[in-house]
N, C-alpha and C positions, 0 to 999 in steps of 0.2 A: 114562258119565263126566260130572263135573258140571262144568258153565263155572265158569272161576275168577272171573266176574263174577259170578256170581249172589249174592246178600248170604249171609254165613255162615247165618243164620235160614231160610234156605229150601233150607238143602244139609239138615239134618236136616227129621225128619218134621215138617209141621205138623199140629195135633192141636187140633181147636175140642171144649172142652167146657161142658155146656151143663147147670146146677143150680143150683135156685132155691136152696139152702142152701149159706149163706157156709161153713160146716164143711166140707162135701164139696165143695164146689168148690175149698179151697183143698186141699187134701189130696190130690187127685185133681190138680192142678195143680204141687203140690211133687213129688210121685210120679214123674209123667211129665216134668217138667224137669228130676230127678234122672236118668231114663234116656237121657236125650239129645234129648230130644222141643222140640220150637217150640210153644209153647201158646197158645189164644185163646182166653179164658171169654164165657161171656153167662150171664145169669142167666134166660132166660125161652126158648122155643121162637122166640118172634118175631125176637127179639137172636140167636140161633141161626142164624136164615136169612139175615137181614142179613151175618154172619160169613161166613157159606158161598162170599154172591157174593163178598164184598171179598177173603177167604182163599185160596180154596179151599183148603181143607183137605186133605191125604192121608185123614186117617180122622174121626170124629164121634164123640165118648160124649155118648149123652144120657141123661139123667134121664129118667122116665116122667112123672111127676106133678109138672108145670109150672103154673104161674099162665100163662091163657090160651092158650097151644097146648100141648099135650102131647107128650110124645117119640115117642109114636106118631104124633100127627099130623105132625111134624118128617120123621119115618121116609118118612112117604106123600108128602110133596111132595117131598122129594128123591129118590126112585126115581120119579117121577112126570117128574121133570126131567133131558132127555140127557143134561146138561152135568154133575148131580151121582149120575145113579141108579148109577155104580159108585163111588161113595165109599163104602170099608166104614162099616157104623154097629153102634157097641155100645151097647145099652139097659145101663142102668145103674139097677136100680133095687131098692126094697124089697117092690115088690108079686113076690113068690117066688111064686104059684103056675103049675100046670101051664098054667091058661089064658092066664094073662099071657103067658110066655113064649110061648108057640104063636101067642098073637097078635102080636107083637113079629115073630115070622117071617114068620108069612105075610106082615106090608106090607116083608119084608124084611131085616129086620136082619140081620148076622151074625151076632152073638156078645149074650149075656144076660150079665151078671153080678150076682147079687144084693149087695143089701147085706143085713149089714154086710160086705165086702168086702176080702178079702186087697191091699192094692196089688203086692204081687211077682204077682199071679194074674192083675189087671186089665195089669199091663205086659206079661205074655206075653201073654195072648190079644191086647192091640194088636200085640204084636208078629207076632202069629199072624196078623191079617188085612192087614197091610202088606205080607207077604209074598208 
């Protein structure tokens, strides 16, 4: 049951997401704040982790290919840290091959979804690891 004090923005999901491109980040932003989501953007991995302590977030989509930390590196320090290593995280990104994805796993991730990117696809699978 949620306290009727908690601010209405934190009874739904919080959702940080994390893409250097203004395009996709707003897109991926309207999407999930159409679904009922609480959203936090950064545009770099660094701003990303910054969010995480201030938010914490329910869930993480990040970008792969970030100016200076990359979504994988983002990946390894938050399963590296107690306090975030069960935050689901979905890699969100263009690099489609089998490696990428495999890599992406192993430091963790849950969920891959390539671009270019259904948003009804990217809102279930969030929905799918909030569950």
């Amino acid at each position: 049951m949620v306290d009727p004090s908690t601010p209405i923005e934190r009874r739904r999901a919080c959702v940080l997401v994390a893409d250097d491109d203004v395009d996709i980040l707003e897109l991926v932003t309207f999407a999930l704040r159409r679904a009922g989501h609480f959203v936090v953007t950064a545009r770099d991995g660094a701003q990303a982790l910054e969010l995480v302590e201030e938010h914490r977030p329910d869930a993480v989509v990040l970008d792969i290919m970030m100016p200076g930390m990359t979504g994988y590196e983002v990946t390894k320090v938050l399963r590296d840290n107690p306090e975030t290593a069960d935050t689901p995280v979905i890699l969100l990104s263009a690099r489609a091959g089998g490696a990428d994805m495999a890599h992406g796993f192993h430091l963790g991730a849950d969920d891959y979804v390539r671009k270019p990117f259904s948003p009804a696809e990217l809102g279930a699978r969030l929905q799918s690891v909030l569950n």
